[in-house]
PDB file of N, CA, C and O in Angstrom:
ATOM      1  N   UNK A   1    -105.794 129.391  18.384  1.00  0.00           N
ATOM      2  CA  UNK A   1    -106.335 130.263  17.359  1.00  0.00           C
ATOM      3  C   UNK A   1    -107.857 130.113  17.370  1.00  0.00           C
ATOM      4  O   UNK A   1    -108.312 128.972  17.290  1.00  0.00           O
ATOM      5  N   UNK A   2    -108.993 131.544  17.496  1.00  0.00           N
ATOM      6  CA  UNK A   2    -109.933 131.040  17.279  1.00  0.00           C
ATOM      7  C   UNK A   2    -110.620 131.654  15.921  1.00  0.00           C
ATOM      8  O   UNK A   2    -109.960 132.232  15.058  1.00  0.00           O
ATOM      9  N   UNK A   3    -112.012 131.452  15.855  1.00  0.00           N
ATOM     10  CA  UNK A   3    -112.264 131.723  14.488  1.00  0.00           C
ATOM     11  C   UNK A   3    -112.168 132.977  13.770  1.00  0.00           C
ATOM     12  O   UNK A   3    -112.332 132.905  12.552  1.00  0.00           O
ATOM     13  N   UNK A   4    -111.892 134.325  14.376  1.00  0.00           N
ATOM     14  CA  UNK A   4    -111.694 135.542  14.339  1.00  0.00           C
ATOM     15  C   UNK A   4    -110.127 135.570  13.824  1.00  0.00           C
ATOM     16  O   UNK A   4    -109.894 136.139  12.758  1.00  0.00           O
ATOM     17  N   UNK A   5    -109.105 134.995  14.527  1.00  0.00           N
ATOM     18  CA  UNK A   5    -108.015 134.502  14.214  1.00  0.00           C
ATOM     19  C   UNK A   5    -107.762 133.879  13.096  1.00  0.00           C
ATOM     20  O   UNK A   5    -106.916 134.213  12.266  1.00  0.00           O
ATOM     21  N   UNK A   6    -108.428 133.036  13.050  1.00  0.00           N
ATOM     22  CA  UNK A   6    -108.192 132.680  11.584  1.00  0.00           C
ATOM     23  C   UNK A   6    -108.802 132.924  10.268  1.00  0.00           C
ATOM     24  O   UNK A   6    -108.321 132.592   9.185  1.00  0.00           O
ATOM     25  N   UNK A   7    -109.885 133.526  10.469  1.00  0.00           N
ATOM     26  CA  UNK A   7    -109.968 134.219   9.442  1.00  0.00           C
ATOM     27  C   UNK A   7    -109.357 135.412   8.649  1.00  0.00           C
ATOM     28  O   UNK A   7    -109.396 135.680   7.449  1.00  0.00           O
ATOM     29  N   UNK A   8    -108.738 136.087   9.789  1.00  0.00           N
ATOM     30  CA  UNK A   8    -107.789 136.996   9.741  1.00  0.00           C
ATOM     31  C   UNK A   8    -106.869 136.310   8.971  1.00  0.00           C
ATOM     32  O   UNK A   8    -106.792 136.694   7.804  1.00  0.00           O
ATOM     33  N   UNK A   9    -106.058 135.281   9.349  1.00  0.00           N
ATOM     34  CA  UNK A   9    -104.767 134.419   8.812  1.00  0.00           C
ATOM     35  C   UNK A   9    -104.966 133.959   7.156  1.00  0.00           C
ATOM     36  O   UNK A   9    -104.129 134.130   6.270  1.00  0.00           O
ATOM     37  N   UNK A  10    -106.524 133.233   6.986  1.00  0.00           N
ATOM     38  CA  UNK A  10    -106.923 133.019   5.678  1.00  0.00           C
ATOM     39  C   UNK A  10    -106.843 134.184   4.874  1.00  0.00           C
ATOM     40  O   UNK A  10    -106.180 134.050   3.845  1.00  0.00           O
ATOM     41  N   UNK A  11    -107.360 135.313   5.090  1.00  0.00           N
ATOM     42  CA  UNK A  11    -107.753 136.886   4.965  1.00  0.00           C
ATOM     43  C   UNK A  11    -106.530 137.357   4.306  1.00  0.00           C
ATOM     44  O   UNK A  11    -106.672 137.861   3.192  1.00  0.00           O
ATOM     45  N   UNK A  12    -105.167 137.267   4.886  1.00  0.00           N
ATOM     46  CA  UNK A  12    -103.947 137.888   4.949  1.00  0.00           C
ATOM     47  C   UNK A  12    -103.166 137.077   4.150  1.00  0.00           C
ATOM     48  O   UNK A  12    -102.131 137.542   3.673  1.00  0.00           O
ATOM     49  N   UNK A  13    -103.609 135.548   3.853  1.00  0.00           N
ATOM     50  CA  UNK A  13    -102.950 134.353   2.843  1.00  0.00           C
ATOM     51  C   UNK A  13    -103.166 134.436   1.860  1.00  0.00           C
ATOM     52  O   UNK A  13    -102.284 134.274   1.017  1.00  0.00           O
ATOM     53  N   UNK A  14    -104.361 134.708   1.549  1.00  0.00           N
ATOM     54  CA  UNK A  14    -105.426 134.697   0.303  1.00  0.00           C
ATOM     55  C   UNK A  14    -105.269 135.989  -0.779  1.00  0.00           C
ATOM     56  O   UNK A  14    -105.227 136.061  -2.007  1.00  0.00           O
ATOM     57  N   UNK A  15    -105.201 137.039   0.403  1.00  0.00           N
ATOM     58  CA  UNK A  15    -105.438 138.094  -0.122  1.00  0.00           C
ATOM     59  C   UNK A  15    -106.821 138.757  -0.409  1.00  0.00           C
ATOM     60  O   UNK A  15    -106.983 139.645  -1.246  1.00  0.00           O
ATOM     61  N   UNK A  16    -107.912 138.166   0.469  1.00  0.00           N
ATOM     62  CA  UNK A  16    -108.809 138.492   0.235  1.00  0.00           C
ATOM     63  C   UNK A  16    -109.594 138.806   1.516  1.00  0.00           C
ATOM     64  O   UNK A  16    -109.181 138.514   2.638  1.00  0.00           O
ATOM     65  N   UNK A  17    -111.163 139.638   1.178  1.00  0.00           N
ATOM     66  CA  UNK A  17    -111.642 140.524   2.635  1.00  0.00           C
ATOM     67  C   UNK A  17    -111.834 139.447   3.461  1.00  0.00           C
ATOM     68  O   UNK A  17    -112.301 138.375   3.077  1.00  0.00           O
ATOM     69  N   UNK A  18    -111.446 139.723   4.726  1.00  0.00           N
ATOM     70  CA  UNK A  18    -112.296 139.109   5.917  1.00  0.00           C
ATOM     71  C   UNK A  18    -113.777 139.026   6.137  1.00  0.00           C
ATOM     72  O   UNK A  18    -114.249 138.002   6.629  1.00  0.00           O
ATOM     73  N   UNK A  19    -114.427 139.888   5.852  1.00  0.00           N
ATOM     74  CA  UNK A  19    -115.719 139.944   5.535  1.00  0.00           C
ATOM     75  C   UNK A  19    -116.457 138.592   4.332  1.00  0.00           C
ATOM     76  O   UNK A  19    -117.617 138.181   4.373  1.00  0.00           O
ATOM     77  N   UNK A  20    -115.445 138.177   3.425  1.00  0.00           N
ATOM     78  CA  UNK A  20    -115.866 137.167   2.215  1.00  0.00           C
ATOM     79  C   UNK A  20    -115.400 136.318   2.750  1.00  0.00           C
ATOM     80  O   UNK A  20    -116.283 135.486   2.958  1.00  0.00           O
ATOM     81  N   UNK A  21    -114.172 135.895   3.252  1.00  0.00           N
ATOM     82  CA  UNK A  21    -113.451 134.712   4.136  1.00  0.00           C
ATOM     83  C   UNK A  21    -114.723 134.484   4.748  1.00  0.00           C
ATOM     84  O   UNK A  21    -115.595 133.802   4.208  1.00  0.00           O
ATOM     85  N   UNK A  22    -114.865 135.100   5.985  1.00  0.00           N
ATOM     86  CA  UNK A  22    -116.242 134.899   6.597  1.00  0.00           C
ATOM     87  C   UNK A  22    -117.262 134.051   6.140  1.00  0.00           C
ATOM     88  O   UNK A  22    -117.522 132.901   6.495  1.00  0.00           O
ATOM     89  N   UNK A  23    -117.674 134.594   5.508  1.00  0.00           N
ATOM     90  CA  UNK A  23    -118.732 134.299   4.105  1.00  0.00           C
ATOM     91  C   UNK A  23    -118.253 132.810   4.047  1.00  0.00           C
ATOM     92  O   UNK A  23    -118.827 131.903   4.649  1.00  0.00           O
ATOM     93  N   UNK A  24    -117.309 132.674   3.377  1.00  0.00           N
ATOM     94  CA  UNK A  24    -117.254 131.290   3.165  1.00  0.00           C
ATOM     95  C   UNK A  24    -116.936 130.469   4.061  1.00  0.00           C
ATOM     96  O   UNK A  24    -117.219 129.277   3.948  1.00  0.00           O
ATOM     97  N   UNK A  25    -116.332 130.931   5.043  1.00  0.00           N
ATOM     98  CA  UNK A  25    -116.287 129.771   6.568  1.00  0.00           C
ATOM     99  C   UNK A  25    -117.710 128.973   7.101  1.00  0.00           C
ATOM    100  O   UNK A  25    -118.007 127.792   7.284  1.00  0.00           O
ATOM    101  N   UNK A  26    -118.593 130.597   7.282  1.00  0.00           N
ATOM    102  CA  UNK A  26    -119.507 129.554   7.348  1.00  0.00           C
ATOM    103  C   UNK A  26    -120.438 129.306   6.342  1.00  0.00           C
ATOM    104  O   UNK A  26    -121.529 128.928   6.767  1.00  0.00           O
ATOM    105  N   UNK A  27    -120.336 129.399   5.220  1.00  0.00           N
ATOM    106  CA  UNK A  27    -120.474 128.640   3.925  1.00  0.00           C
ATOM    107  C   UNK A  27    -120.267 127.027   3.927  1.00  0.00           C
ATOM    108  O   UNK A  27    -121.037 126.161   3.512  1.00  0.00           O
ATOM    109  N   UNK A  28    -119.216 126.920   4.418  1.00  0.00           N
ATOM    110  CA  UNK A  28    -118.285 125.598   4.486  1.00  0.00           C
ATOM    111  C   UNK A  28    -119.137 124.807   5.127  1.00  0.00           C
ATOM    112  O   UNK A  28    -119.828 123.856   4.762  1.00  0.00           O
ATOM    113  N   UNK A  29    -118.904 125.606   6.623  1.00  0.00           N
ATOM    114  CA  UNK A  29    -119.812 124.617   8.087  1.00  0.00           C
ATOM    115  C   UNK A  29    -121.180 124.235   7.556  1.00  0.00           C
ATOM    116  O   UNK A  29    -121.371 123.024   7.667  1.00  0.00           O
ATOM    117  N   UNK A  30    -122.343 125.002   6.930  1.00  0.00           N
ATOM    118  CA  UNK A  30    -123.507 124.691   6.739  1.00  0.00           C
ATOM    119  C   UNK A  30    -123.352 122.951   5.591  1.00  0.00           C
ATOM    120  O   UNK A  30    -123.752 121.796   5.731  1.00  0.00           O
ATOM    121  N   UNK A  31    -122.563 123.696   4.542  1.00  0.00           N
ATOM    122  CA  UNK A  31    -122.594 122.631   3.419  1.00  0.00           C
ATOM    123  C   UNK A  31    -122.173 121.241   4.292  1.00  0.00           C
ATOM    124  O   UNK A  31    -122.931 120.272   4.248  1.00  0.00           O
ATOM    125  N   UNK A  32    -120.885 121.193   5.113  1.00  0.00           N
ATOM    126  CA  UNK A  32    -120.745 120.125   5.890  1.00  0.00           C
ATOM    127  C   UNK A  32    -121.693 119.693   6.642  1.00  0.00           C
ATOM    128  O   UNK A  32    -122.033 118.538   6.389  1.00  0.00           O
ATOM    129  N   UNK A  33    -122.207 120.176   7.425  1.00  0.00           N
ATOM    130  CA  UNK A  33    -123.569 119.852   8.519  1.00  0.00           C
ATOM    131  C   UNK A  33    -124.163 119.139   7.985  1.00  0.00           C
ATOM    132  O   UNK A  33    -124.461 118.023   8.413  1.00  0.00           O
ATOM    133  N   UNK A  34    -124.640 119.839   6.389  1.00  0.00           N
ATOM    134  CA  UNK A  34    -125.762 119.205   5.876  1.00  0.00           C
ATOM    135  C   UNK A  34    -125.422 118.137   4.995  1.00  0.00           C
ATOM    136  O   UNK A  34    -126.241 117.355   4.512  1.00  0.00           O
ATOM    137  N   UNK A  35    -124.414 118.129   4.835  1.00  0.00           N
ATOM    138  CA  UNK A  35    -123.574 116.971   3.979  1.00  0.00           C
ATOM    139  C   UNK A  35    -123.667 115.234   5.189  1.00  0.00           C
ATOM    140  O   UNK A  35    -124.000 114.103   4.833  1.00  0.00           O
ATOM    141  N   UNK A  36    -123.260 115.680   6.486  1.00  0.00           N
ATOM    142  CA  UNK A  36    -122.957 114.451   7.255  1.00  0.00           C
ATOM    143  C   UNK A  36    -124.211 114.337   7.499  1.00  0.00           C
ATOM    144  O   UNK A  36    -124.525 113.175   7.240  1.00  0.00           O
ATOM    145  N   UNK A  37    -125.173 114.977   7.892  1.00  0.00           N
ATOM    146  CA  UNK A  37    -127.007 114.941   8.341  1.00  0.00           C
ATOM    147  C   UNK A  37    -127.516 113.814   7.282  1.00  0.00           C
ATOM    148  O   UNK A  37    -128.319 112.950   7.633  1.00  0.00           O
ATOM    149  N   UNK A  38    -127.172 113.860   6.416  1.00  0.00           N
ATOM    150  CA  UNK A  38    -127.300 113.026   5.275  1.00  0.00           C
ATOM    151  C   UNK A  38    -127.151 111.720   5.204  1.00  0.00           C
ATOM    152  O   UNK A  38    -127.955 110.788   5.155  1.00  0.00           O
ATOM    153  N   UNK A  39    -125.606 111.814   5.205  1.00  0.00           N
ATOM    154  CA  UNK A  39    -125.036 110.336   5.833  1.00  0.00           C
ATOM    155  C   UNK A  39    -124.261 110.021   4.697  1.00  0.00           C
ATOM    156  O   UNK A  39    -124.089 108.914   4.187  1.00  0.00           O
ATOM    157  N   UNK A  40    -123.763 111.239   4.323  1.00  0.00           N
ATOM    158  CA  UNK A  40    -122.547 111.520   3.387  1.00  0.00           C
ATOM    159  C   UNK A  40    -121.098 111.226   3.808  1.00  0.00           C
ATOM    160  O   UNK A  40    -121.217 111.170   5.032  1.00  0.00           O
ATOM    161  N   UNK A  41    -119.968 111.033   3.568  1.00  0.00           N
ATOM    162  CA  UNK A  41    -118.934 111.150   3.943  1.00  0.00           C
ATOM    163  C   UNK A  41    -118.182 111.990   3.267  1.00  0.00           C
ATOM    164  O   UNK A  41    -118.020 111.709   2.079  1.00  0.00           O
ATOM    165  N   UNK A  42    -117.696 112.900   3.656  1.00  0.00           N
ATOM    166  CA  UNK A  42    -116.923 114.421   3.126  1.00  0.00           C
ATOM    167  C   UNK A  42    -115.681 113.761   3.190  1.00  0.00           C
ATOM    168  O   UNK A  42    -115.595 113.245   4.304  1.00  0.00           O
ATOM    169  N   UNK A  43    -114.479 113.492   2.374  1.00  0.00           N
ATOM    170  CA  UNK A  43    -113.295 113.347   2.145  1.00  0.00           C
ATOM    171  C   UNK A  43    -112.445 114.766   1.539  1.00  0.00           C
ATOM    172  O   UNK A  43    -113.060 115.588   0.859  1.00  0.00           O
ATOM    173  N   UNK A  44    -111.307 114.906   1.793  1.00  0.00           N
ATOM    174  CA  UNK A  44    -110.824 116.497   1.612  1.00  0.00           C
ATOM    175  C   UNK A  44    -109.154 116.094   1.427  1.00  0.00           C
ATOM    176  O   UNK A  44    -108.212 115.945   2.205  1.00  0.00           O
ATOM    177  N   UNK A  45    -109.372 115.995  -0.260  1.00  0.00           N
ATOM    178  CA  UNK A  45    -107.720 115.272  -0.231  1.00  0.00           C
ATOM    179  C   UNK A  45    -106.433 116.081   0.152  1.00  0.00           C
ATOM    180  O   UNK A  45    -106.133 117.262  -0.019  1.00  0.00           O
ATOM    181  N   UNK A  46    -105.815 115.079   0.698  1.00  0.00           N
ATOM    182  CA  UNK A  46    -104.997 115.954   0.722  1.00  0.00           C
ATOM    183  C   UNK A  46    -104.769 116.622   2.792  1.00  0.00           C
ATOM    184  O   UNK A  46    -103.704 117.020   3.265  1.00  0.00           O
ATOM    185  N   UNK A  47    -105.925 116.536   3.449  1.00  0.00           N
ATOM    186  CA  UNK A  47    -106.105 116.874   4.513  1.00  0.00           C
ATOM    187  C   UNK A  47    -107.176 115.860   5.464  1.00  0.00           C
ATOM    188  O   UNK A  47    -106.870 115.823   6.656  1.00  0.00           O
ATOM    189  N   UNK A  48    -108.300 115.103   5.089  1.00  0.00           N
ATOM    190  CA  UNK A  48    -108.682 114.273   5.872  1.00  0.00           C
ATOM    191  C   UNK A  48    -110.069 113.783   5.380  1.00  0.00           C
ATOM    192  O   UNK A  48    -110.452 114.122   4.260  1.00  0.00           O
ATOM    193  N   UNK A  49    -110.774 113.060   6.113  1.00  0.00           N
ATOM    194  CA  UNK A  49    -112.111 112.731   6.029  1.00  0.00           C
ATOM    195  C   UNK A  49    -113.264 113.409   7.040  1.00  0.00           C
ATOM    196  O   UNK A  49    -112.806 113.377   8.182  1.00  0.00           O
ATOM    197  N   UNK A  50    -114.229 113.843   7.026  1.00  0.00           N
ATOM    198  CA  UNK A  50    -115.620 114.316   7.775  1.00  0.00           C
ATOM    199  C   UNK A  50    -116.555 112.787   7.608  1.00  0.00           C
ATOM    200  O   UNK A  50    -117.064 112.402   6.556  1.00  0.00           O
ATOM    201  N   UNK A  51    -116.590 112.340   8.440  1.00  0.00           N
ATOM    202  CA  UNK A  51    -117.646 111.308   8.826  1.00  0.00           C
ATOM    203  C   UNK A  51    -118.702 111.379  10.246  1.00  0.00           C
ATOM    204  O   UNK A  51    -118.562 112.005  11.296  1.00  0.00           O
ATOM    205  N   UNK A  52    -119.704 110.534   9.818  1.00  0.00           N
ATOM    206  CA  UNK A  52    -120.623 110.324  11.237  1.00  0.00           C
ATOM    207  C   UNK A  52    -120.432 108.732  11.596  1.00  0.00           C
ATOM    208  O   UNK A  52    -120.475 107.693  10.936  1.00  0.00           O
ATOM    209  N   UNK A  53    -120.134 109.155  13.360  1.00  0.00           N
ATOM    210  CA  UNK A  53    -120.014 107.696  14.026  1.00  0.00           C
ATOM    211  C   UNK A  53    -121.345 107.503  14.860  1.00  0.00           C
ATOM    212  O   UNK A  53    -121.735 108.324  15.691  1.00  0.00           O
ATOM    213  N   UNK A  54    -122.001 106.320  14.542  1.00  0.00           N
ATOM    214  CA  UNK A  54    -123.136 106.067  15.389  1.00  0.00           C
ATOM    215  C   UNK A  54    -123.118 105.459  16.383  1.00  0.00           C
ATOM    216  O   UNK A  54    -123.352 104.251  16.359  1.00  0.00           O
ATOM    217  N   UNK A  55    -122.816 106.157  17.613  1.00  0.00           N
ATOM    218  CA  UNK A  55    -122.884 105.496  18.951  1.00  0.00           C
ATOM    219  C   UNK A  55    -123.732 104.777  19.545  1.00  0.00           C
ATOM    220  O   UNK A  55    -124.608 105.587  19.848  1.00  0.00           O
ATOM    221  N   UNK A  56    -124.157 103.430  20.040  1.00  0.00           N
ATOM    222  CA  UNK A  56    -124.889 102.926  20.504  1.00  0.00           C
ATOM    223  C   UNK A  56    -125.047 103.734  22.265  1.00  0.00           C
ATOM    224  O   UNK A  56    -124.340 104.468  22.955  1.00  0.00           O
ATOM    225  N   UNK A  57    -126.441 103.050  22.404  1.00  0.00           N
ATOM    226  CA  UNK A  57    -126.384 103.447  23.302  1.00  0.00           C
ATOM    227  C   UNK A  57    -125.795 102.745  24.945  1.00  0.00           C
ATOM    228  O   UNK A  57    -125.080 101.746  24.863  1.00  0.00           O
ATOM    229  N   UNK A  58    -126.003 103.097  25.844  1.00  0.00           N
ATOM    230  CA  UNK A  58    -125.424 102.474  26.749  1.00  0.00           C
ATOM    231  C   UNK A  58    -125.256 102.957  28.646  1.00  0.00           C
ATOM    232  O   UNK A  58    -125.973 103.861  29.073  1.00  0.00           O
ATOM    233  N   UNK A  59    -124.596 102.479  29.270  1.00  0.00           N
ATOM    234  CA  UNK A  59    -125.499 102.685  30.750  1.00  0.00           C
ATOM    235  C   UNK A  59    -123.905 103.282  31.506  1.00  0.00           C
ATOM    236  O   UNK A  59    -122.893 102.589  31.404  1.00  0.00           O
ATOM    237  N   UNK A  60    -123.895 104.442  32.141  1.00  0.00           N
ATOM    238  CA  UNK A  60    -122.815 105.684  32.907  1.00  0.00           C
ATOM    239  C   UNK A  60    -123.489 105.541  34.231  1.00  0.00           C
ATOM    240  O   UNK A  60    -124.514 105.027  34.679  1.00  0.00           O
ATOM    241  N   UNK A  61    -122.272 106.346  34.739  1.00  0.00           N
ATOM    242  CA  UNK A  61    -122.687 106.110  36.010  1.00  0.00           C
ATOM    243  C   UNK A  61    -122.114 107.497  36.474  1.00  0.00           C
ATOM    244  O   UNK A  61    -121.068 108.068  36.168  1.00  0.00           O
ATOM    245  N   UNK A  62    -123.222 107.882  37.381  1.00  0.00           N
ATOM    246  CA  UNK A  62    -123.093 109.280  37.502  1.00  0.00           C
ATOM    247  C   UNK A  62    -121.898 109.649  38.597  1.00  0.00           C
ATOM    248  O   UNK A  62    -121.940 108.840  39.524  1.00  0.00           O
ATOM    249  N   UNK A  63    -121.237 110.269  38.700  1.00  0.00           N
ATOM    250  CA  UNK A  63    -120.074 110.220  39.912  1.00  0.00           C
ATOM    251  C   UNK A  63    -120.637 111.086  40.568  1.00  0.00           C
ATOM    252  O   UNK A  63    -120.219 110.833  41.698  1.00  0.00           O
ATOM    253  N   UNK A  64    -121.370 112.033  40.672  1.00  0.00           N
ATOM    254  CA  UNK A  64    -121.676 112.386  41.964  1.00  0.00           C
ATOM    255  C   UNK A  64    -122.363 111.646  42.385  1.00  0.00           C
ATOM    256  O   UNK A  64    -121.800 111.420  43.456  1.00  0.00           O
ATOM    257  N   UNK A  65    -123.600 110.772  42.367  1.00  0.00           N
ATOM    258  CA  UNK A  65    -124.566 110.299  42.939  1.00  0.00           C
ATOM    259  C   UNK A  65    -124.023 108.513  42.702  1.00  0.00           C
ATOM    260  O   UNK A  65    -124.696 107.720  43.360  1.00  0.00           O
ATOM    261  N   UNK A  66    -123.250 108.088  42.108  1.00  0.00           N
ATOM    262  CA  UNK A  66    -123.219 106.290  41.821  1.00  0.00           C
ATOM    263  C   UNK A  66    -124.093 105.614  41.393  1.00  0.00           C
ATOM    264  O   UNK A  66    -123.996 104.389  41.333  1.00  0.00           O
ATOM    265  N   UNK A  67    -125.062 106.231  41.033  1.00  0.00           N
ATOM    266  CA  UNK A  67    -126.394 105.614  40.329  1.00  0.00           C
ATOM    267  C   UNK A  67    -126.099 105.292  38.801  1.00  0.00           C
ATOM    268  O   UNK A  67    -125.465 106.125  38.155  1.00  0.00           O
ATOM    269  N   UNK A  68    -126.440 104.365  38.323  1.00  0.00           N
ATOM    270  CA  UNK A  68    -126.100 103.975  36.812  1.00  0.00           C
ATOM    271  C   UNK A  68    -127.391 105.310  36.108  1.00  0.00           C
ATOM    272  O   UNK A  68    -128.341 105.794  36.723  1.00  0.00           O
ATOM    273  N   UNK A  69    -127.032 105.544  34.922  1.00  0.00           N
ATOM    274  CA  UNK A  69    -127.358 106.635  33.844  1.00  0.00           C
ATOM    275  C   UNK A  69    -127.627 105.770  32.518  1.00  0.00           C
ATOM    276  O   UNK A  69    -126.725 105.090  32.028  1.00  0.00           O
ATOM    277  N   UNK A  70    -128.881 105.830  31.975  1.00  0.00           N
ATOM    278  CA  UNK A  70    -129.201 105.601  30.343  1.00  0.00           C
ATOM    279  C   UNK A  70    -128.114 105.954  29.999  1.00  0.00           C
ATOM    280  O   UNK A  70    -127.387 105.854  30.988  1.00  0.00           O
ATOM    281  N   UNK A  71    -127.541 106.331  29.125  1.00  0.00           N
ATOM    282  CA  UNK A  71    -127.111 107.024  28.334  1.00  0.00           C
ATOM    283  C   UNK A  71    -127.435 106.982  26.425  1.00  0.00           C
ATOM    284  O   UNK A  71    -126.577 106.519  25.674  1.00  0.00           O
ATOM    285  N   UNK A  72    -128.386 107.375  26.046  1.00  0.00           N
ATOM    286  CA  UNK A  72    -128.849 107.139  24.879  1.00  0.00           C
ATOM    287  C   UNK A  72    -128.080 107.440  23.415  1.00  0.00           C
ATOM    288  O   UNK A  72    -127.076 108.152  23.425  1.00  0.00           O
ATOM    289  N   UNK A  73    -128.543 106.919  22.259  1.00  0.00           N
ATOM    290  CA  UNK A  73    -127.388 106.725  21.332  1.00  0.00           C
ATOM    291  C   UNK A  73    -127.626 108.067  20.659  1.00  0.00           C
ATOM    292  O   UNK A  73    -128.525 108.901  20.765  1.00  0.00           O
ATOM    293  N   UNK A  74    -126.319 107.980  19.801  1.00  0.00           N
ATOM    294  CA  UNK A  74    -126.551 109.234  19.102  1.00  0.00           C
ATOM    295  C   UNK A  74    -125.437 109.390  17.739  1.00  0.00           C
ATOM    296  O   UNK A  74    -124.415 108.705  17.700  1.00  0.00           O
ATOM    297  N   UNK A  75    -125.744 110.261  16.781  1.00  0.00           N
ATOM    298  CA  UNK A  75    -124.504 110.159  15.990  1.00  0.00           C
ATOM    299  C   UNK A  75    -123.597 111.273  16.944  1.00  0.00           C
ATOM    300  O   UNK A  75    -123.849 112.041  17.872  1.00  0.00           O
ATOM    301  N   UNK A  76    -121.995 110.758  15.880  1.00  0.00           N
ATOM    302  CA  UNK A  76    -121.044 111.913  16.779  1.00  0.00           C
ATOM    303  C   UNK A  76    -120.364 112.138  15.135  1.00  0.00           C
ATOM    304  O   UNK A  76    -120.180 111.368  14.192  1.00  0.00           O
ATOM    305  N   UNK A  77    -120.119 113.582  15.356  1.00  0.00           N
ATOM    306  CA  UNK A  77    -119.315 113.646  13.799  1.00  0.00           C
ATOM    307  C   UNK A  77    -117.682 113.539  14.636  1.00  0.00           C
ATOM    308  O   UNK A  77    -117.165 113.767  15.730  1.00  0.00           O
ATOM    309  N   UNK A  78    -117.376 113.077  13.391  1.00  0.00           N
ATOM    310  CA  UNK A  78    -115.803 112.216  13.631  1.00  0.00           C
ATOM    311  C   UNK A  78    -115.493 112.996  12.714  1.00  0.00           C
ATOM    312  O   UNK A  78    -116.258 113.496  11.889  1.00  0.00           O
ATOM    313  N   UNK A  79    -113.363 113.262  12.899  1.00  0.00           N
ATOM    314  CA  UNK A  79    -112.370 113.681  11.713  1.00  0.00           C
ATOM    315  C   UNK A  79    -111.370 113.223  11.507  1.00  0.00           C
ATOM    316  O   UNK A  79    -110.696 113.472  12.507  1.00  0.00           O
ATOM    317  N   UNK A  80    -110.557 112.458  10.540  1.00  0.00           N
ATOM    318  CA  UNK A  80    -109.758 111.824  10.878  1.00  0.00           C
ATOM    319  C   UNK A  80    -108.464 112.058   9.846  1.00  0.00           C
ATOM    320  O   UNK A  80    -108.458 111.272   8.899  1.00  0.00           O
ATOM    321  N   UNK A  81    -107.718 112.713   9.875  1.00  0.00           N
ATOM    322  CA  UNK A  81    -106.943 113.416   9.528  1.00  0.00           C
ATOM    323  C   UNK A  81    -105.840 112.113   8.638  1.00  0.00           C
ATOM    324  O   UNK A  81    -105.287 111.096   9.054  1.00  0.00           O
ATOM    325  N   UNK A  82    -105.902 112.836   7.145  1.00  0.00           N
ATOM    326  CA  UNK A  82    -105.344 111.742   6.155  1.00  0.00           C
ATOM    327  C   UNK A  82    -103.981 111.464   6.434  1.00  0.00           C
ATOM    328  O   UNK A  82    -103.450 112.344   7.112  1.00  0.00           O
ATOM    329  N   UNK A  83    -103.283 110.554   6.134  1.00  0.00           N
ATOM    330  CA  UNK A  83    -101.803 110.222   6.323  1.00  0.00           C
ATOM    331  C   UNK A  83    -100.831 111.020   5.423  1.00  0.00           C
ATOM    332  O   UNK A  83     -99.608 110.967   5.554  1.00  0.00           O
ATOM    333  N   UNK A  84    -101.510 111.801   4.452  1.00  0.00           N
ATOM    334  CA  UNK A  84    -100.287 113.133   2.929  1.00  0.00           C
ATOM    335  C   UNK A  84    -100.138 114.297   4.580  1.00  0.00           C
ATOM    336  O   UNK A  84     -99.155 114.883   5.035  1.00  0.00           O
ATOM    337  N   UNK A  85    -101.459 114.234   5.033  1.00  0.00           N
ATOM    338  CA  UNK A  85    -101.511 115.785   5.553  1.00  0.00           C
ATOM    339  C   UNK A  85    -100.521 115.500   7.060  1.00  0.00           C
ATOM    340  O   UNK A  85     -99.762 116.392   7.438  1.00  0.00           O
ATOM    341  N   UNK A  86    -100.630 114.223   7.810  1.00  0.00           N
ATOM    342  CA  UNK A  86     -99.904 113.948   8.805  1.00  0.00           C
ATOM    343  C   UNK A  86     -98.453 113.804   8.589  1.00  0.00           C
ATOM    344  O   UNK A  86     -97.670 113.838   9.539  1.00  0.00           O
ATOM    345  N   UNK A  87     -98.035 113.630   7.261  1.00  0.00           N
ATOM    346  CA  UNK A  87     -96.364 113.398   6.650  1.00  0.00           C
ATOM    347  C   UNK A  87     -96.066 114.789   7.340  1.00  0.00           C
ATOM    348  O   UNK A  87     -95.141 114.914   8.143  1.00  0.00           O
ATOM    349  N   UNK A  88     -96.909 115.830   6.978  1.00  0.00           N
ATOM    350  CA  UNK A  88     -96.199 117.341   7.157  1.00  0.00           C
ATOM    351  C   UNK A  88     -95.664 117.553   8.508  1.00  0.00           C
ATOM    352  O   UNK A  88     -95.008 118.584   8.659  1.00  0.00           O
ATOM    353  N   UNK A  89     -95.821 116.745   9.562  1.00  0.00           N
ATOM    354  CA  UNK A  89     -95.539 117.166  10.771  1.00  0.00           C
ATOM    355  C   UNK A  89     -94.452 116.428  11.392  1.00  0.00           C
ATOM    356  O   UNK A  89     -93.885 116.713  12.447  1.00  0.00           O
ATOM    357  N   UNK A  90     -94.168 115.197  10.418  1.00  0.00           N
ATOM    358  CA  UNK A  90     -92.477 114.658  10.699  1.00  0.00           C
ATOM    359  C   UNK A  90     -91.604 114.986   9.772  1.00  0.00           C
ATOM    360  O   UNK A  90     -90.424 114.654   9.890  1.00  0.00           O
TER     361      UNK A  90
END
């Protein structure tokens, strides 16, 4: 499903325009972005947590060439899906 898809699906659940679905999808994404940029942790009961993992940095190795690679640190946003919302799938 991609995001056209599902907005459609929200759209058709809701009962409301695709055009406002829209709207609030990426409504959502910005508030999150700027929520983890922060160094917030977004919890969403019921369905999971939005966190940032701070990767250190560390040394790759390139497979085409075998030469070791920096590889520099960075955050990574992480999701980790709550145990109410994982019951639903057994």
């Amino acid at each position: 499903m991609n995001k056209t898809e599902f907005i459609k699906a929200v759209s058709d659940k809701a009962g409301i325009t695709q055009k406002d679905i829209a709207v609030v999808y990426d409504a959502i994404l910005d508030v999150a972005t700027e929520a983890l940029k922060k160094g917030e942790k977004i919890q969403l009961v019921g369905l999971g947590t939005l966190d940032v993992k701070k990767v250190p940095a560390k040394t790759g190795i390139n497979p085409r060439t075998k030469q070791a690679v920096k590889i520099p640190a960075c955050n990574k946003p992480v999701f980790k899906f709550g145990d109410a919302y994982k019951a639903r799938f057994n």
